[in-house]
C-alpha positions in Angstrom: -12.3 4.6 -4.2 -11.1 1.8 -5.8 -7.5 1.7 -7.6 -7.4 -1.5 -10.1 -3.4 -3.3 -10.8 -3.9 -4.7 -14.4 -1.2 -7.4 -15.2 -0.7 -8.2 -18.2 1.8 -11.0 -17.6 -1.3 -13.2 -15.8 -4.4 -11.5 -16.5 -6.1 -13.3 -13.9 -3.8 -12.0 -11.4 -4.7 -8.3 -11.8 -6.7 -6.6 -8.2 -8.0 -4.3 -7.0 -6.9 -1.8 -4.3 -9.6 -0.9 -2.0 -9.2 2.6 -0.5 -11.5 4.2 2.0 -12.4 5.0 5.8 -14.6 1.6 7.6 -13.5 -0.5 5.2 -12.0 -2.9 8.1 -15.8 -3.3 9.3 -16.9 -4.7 5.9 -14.2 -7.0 5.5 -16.3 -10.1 5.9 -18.7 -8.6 2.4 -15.2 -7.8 0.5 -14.1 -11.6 1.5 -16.8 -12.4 -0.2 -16.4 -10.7 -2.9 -12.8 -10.8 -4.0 -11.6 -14.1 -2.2 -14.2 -16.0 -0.7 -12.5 -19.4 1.0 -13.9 -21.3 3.8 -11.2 -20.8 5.7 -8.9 -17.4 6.8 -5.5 -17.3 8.4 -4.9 -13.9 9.6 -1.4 -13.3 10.1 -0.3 -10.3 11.9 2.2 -9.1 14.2 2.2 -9.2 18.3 1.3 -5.1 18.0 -1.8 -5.4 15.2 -2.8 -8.8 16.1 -3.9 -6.9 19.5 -5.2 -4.2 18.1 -7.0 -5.0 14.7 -6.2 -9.0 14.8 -8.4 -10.2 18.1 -11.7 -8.1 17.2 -11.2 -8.8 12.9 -11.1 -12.4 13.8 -13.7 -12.9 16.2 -16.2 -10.6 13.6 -15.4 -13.2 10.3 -16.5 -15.8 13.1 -19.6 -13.9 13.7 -20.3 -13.5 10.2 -19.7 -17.2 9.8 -16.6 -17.6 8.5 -14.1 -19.5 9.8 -11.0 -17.8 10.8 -8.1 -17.8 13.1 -4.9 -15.7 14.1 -1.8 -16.2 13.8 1.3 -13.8 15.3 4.5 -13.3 15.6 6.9 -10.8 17.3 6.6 -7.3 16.0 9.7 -6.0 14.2 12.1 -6.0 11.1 14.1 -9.2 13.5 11.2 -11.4 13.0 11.4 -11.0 9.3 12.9 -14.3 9.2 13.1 -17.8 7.5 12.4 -19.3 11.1 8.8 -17.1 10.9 7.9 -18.1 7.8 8.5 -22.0 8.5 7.0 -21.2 12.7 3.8 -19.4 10.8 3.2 -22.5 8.2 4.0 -25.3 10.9 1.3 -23.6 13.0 -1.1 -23.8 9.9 -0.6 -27.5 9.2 -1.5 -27.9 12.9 -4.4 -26.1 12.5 -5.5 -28.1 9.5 -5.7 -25.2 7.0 -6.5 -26.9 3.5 -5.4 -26.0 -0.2 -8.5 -23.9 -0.6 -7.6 -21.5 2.4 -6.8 -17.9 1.9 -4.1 -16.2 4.1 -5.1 -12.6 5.6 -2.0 -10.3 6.0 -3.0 -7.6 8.6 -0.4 -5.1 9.8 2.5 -3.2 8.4 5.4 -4.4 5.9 7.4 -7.0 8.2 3.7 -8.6 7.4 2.8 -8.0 4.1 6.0 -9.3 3.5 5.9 -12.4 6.0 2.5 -12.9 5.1 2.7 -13.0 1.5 5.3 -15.3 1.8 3.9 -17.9 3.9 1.0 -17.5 1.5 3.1 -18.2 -1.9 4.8 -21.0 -0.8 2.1 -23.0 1.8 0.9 -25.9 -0.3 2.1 -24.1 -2.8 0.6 -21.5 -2.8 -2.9 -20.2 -1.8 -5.2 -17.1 -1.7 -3.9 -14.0 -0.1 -5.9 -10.4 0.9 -3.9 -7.5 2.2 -4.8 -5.3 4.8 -2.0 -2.7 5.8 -2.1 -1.1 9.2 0.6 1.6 8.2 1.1 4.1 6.0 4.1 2.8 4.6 2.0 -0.4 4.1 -1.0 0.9 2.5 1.5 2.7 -0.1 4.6 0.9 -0.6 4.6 -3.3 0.9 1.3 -4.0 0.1 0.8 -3.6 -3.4 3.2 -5.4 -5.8 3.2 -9.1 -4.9 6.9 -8.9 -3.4 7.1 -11.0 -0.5 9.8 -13.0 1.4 12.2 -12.6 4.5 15.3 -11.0 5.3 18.9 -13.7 5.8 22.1 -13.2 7.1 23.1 -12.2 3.6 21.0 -9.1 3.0 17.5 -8.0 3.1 14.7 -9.3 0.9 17.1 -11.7 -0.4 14.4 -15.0 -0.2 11.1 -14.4 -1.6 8.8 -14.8 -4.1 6.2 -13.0 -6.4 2.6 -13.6 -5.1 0.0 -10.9 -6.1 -3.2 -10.6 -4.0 -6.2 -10.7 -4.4 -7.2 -7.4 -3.3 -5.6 -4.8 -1.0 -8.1 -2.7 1.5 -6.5 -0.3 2.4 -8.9 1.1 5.8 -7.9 4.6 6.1 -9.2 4.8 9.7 -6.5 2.8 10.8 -3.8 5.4 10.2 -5.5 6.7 12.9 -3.5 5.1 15.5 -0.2 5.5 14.5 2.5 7.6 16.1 4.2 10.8 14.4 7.4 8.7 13.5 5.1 5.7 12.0 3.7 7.9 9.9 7.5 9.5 8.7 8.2 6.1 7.7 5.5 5.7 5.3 6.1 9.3 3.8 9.4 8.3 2.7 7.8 6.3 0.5 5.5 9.3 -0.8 8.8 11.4 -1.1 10.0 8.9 -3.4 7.2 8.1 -5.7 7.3 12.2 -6.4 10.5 11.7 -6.7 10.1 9.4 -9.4 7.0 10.1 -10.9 5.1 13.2 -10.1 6.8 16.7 -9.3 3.4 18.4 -8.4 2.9 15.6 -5.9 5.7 16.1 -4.2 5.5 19.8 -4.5 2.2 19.0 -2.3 3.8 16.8 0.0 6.2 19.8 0.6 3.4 21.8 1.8 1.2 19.6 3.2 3.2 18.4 6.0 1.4 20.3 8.7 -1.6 18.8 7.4 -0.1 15.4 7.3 0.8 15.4 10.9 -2.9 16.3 12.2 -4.0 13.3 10.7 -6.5 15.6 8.4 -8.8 13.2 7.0 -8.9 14.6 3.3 -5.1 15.1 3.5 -4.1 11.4 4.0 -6.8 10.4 1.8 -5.0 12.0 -0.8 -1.1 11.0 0.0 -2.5 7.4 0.4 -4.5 7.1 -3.2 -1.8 9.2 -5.5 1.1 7.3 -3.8 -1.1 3.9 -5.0 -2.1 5.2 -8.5 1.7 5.5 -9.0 2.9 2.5 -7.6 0.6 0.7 -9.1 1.1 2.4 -12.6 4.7 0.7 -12.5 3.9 -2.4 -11.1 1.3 -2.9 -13.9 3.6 -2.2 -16.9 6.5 -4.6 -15.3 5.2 -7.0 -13.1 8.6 -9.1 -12.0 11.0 -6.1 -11.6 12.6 -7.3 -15.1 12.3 -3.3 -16.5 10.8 0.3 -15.0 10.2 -1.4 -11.8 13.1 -0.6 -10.8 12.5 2.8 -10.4 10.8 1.7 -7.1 14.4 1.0 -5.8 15.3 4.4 -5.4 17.1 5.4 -2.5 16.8 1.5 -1.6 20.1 0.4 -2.3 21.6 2.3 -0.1 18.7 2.7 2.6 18.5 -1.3 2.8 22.5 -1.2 3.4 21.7 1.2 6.1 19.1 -1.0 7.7 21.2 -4.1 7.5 24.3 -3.2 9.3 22.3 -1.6 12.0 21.0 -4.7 12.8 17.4 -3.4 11.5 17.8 -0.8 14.3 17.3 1.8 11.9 13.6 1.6 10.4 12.5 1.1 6.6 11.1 4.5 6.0 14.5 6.3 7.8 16.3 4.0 5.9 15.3 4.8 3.0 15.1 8.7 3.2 18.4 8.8 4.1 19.5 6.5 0.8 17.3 8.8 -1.6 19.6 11.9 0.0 22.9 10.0 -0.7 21.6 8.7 -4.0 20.7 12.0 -5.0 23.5 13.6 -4.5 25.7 10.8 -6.2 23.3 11.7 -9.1 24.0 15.2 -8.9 27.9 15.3 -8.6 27.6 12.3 -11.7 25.8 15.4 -13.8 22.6 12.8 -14.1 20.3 14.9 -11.9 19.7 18.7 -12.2 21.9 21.1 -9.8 19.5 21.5 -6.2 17.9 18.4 -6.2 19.4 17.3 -3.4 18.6 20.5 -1.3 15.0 20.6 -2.4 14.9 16.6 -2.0 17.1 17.5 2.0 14.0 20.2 2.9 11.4 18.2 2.1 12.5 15.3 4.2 13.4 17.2 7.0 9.6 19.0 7.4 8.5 15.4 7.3 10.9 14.3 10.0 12.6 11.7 8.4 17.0 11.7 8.7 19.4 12.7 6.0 22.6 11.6 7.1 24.2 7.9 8.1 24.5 7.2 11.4 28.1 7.3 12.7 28.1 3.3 13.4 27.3 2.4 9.7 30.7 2.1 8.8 31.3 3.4 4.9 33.2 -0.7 4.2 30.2 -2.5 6.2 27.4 -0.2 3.8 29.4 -1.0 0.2 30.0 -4.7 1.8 25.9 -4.8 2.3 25.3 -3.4 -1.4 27.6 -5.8 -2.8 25.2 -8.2 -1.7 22.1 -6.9 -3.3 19.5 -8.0 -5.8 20.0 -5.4 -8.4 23.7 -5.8 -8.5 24.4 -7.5 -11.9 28.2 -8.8 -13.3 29.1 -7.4 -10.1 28.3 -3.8 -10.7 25.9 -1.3 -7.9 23.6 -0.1 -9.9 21.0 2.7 -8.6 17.4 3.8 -9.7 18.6 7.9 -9.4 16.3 10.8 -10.6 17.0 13.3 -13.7 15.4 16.4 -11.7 12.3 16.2 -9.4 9.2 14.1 -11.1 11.5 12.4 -13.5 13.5 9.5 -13.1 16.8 8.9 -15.3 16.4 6.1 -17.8 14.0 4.1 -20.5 13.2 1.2 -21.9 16.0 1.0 -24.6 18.8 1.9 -22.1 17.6 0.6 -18.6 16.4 2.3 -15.9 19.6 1.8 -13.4 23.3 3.5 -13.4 26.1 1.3 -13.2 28.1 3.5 -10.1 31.8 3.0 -9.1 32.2 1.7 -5.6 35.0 4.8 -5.5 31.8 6.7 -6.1 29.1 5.5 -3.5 32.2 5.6 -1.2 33.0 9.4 -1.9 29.1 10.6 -1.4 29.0 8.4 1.7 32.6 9.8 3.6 31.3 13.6 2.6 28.3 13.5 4.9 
């Protein structure tokens, strides 16, 4: 099936999202389709690039396309500005011109990495996104964020760079372990969360399903979690109104993932923010009394965390959201829902809360 992004800020920018099982074994017809170049820089991590990178590579060569990989070490640690400048350096080497298109393959350390090296190499040039991961194929891919993590914070370099189609190869989700596939259905959690109460209402009761890897299940958490992520991303392309709704349980989750030194993965991360953030919204009478439990049971029959973990300090997490992009005259502000499905806000008001640092500092000491 295909899922289409219209933009209205750069009509030509709009893409589709290509969602099926085999799709990786037609990439070389979809190149030519969506973004045909003579020349493909597949950029994956040390993980894909073995498993998906080698063999993608060497059939674009048998279909007569030039390609070649590129890889760096798997991991949230890589996501770095020394990658990004490593990953270009290597194509200038390797002679890739302006009319080149850049290949991300893997999970969101490369979308992200990917997408970036994309935006910015001769200033820019074509980019196809092939997610390896759940989370990926619902959350990093779609959107046009890319960029790296600094010292400072996470996601705090990057750039808007839409692609020119996503494939999203259900297959691959195939060979990902139990907790890879947690991480991605944080994500899910939170676009029900945010958009859809009968969606997450499946979610609650498909998690059986989920975790057999039932074909028609994943199918399903894969294309509503895309029709609603790309629903947002279509009416507010640059994050400047309702895109922030996508930073729910973010705030806090990215704080999480910082101070543990990226120990702590995106998809825990972020379950565990949507918990806290919830129940900030609940004790500041914006979301409706049980949220949070229904929110807490969910999570746990997908195995994701609900609580901190005892080394993030309470100072080191505010410290970490101080230094966030959505913080504005100084003030934390938080995406937070109304009740399950809907998410507190509009247009004329905003869609993010202004908290007290008293306040994130009370939900986060009551554990």
């Amino acid at each position: 099936m295909t899922v289409r992004v219209p933009l209205t800020e750069q009509r030509d920018a709009s893409y589709d999202i290509l969602i099926g099982a085999g799709l990786i074994r037609e990439v070389d017809q979809l190149l030519a389709r969506y973004c045909p170049a003579p020349a493909y820089a597949i950029i994956s991590d040390s993980h894909v690039g073995k498993l998906y990178g080698e063999s993608l590579a060497g059939a674009l060569r048998d279909a007569r396309l030039q390609a070649q990989l590129f890889t760096f070490p798997a991991g949230e640690r890589s996501k770095t500005r020394e990658t990004w400048a490593a990953l270009s350096d290597q194509m200038l080497d390797a002679r890739f011109g302006r009319d080149c298109a850049v290949i991300a393959l893997g999970g969101g350390v490369v979308n992200d990495v990917a997408g970036f090296v994309a935006a910015t190499y001769l200033r820019g040039v074509a980019l196809v996104q092939i997610p390896t991961s759940l989370l990926a194929m619902i959350d990093s891919s779609i959107g046009g964020k890319t960029g790296v993590d600094v010292p400072a914070g996470k996601n705090l370099l990057g750039v808007f760079h839409q692609p020119r189609v996503v494939i999203a190869d259900l297959e691959l989700l195939g060979s990902l372990t139990s907790a890879q596939l947690s991480a991605g259905l944080a994500e899910a959690v939170k676009h029900g969360v945010i958009s859809d109460a009968e969606y997450f209402a499946f979610l609650e009761r498909a998690y059986a399903a989920i975790f057999a890897k039932d074909a028609g299940t994943l199918q399903r958490v894969v294309q509503r979690s895309v029709e609603i992520k790309a629903a947002v991303v279509a009416q507010d392309e640059r994050e400047a109104g309702k895109r922030a709704i996508l930073n729910f349980g973010h705030t806090i989750g990215h704080a999480i993932e910082a101070t543990s030194q990226y120990e702590v993965p995106h998809g825990e991360a972020v379950a565990i923010g949507m918990v806290y953030e919830t129940r900030l919204a609940e004790s500041m009478g914006i979301a409706a009394a049980g949220t949070t439990d229904r929110l807490t049971t969910a999570l746990e029959r997908l195995h994701l965390p609900l609580d901190r973990p005892d080394a993030s300090q309470v100072d080191a997490l505010i410290d970490a959201m101080r230094a966030d992009k959505k913080v504005r005259a100084g003030e934390i502000r938080l995406a937070l829902p109304s009740k399950i499905g809907v998410v507190h806000g509009n247009d004329a008001n905003g869609w993010t809360v202004a908290v007290s640092e008293s306040s994130v500092r009370q939900v986060l000491v009551n554990r």
